[in-house]
Rosetta silent file (secondary structure, phi, psi, omega in degrees, C-alpha in Angstrom):
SEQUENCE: XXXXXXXXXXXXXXXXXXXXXXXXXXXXXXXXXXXXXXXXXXXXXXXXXXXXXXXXXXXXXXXXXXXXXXXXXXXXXXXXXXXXXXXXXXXXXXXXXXXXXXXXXXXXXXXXXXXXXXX
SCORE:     score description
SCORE:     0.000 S_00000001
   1 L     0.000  129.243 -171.115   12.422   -6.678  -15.050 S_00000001
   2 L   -66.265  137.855 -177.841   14.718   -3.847  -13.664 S_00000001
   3 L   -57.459  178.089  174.380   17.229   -5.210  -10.642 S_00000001
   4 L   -84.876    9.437 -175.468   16.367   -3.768   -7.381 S_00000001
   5 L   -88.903  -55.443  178.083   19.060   -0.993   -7.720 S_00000001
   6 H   -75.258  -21.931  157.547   17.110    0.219  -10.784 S_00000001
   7 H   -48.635  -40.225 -177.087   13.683    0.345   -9.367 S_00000001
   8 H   -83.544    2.614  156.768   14.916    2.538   -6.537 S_00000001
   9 H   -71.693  -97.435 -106.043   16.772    4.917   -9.039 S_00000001
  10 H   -90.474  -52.913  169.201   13.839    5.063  -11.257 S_00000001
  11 L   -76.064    3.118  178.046   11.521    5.382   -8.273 S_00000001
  12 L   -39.301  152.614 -172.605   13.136    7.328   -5.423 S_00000001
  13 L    24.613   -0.471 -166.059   11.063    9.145   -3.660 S_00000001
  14 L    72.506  167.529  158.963    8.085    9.600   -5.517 S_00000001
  15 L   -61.904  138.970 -152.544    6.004   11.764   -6.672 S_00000001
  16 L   -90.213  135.365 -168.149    6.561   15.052   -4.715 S_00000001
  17 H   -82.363  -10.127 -172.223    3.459   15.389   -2.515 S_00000001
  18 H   -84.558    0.796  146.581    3.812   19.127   -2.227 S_00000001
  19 H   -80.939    4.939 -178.784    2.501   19.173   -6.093 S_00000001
  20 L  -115.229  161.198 -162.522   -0.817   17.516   -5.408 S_00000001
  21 L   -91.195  149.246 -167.524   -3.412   19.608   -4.364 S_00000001
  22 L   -42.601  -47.896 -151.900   -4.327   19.232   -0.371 S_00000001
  23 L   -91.110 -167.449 -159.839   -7.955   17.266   -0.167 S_00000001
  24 L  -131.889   28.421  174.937   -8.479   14.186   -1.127 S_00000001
  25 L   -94.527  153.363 -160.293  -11.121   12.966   -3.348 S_00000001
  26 L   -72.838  162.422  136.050  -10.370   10.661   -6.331 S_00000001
  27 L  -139.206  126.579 -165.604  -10.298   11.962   -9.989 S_00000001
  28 L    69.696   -1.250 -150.809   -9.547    9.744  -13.113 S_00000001
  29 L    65.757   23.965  156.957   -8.823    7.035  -10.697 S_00000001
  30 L  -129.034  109.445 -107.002   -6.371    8.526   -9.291 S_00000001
  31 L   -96.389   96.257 -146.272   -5.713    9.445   -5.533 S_00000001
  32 L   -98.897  123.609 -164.719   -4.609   13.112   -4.021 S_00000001
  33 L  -135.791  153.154 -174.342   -3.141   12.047   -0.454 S_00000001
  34 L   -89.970  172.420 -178.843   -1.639   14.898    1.725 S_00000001
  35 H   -59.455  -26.791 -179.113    2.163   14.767    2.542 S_00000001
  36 H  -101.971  -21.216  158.515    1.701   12.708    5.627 S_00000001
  37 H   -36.258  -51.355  159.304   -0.636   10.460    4.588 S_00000001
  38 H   -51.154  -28.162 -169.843    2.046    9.473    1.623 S_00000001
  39 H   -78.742  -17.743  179.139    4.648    9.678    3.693 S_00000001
  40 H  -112.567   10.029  168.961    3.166    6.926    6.009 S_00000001
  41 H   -76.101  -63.253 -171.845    1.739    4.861    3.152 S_00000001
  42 H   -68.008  -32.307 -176.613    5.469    4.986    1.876 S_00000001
  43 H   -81.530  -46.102  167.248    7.038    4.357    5.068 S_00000001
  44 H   -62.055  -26.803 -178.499    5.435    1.168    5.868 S_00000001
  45 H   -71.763  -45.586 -163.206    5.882   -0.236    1.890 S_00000001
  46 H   -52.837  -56.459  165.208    9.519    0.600    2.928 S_00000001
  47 H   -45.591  -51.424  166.174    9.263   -1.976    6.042 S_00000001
  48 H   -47.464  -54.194  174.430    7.795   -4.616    4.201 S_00000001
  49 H   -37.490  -68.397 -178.680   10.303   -4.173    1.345 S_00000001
  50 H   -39.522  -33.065 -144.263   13.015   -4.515    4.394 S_00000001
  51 H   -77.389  -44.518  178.669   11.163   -7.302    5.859 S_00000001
  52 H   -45.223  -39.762 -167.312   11.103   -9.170    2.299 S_00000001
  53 H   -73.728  -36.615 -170.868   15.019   -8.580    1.469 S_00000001
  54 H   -66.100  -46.366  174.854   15.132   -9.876    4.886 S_00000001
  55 H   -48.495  -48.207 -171.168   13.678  -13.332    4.033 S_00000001
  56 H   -45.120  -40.984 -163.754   15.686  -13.272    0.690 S_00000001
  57 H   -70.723  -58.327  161.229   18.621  -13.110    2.726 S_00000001
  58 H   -26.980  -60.221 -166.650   17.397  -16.030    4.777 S_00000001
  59 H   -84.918    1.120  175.867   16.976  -18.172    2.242 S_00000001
  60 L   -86.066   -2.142 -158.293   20.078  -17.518    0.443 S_00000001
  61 L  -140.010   41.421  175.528   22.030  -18.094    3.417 S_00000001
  62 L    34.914   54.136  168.483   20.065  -21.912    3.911 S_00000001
  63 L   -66.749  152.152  164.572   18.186  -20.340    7.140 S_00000001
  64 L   -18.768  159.876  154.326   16.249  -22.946    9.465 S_00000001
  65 L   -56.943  -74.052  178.869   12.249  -23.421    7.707 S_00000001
  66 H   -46.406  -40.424 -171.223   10.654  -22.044   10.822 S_00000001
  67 H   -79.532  -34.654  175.291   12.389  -19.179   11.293 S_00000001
  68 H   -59.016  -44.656  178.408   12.052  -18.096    7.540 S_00000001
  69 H   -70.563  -11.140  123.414    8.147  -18.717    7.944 S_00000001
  70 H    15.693  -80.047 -170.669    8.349  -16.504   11.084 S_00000001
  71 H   -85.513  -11.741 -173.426    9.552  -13.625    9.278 S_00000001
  72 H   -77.936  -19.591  176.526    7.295  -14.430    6.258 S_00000001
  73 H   -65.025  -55.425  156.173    4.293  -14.102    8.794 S_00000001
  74 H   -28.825  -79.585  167.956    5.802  -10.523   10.172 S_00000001
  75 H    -0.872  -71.120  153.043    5.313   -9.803    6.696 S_00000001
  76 H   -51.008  -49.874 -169.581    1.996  -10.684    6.036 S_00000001
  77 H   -88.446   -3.593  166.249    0.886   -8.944    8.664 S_00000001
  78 H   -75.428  -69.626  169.674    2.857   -5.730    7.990 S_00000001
  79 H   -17.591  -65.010 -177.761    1.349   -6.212    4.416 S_00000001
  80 H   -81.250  -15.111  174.125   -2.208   -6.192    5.688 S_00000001
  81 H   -46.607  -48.771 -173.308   -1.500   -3.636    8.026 S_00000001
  82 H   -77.870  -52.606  164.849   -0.964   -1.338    5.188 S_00000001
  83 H   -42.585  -58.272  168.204   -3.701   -2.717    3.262 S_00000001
  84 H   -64.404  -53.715  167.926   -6.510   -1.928    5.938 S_00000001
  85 H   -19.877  -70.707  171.266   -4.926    1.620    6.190 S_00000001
  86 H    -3.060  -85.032  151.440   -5.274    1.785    2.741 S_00000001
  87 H   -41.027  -44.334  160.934   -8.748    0.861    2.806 S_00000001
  88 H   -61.941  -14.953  173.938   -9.679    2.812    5.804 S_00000001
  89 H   -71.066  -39.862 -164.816   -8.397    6.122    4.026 S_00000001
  90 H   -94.500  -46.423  174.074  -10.177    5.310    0.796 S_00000001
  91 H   -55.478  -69.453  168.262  -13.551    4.415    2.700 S_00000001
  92 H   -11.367  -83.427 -148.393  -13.221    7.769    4.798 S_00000001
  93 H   -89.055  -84.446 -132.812  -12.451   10.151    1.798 S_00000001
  94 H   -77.902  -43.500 -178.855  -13.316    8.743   -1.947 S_00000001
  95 H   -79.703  -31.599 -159.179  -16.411    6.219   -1.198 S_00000001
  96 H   -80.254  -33.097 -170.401  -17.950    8.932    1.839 S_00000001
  97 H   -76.578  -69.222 -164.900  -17.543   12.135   -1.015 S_00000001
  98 H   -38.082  -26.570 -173.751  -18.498    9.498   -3.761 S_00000001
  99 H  -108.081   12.653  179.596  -21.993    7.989   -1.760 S_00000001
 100 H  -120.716  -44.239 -158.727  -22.608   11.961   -0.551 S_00000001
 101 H   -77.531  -46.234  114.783  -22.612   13.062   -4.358 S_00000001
 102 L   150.151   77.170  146.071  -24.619    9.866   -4.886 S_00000001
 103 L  -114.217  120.532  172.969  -22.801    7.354   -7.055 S_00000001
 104 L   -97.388   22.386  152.740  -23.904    4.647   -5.574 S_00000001
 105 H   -68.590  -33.398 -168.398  -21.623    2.834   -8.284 S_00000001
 106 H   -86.078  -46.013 -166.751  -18.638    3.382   -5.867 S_00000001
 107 H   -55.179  -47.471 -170.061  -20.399    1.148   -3.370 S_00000001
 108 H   -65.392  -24.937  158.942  -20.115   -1.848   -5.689 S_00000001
 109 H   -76.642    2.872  174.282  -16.435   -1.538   -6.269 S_00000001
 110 H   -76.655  -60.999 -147.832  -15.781   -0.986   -2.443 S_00000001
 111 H   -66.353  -52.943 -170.999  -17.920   -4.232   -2.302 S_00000001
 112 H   -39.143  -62.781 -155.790  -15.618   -5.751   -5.548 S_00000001
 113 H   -73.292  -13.689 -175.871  -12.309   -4.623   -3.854 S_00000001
 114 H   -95.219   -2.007  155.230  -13.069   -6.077   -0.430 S_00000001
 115 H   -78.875   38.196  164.511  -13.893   -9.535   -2.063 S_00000001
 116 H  -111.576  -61.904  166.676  -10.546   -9.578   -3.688 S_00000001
 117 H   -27.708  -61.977 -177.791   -9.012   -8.610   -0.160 S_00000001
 118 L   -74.049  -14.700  141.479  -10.658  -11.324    1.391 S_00000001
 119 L    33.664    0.000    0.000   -9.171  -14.245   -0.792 S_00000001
């Protein structure tokens, strides 16, 4: 597994959003998001990432229990934050063109992915 210096070399910035074409419907399984949608998809994974390093940091440096599970809650909920974006973006665009075209196939993996969500 690459340290965290070489994931963010090998992943800086992404894929540049100004090569994917504008709308937004799925093809191959994969997901055409406009520049600010990525950009605010990316900007919150960035805050979690912080919020995580931030715990790391905690516990290397023998913080209090409570206060680490604190920030691990901030976390969570930053996490799901992003996740219901996520999901609202994907309902909106991929399942509303996919149920308009009529694969009704796409409902059951909407239904699949929100029992995995719900865990």
């Amino acid at each position: 597994m690459p340290d965290d210096m070489e994931w963010e070399t090998a992943h800086a910035g992404g894929p540049e959003p100004e090569s994917r074409p504008e709308h937004s419907c799925c093809h191959e399984r994969k997901k055409h998001r406009s520049q600010e949608e990525y950009r605010n998809l990316i900007n919150r994974l960035n805050r979690v990432e912080g919020q995580i390093r931030g715990i790391r940091g905690m516990v290397e440096k023998s913080a209090y229990c409570p206060d680490i599970l604190s920030q691990v809650s901030a976390a969570t909920a930053a996490l799901n934050a992003f996740s219901k974006e996520l999901l609202s973006q994907h309902i909106r665009s991929c399942v509303a063109q996919d149920i308009r075209a009529g694969k009704d196939e796409t409902i059951d993996e909407l239904l699949a992915t929100l029992q995995k969500l719900m865990r």
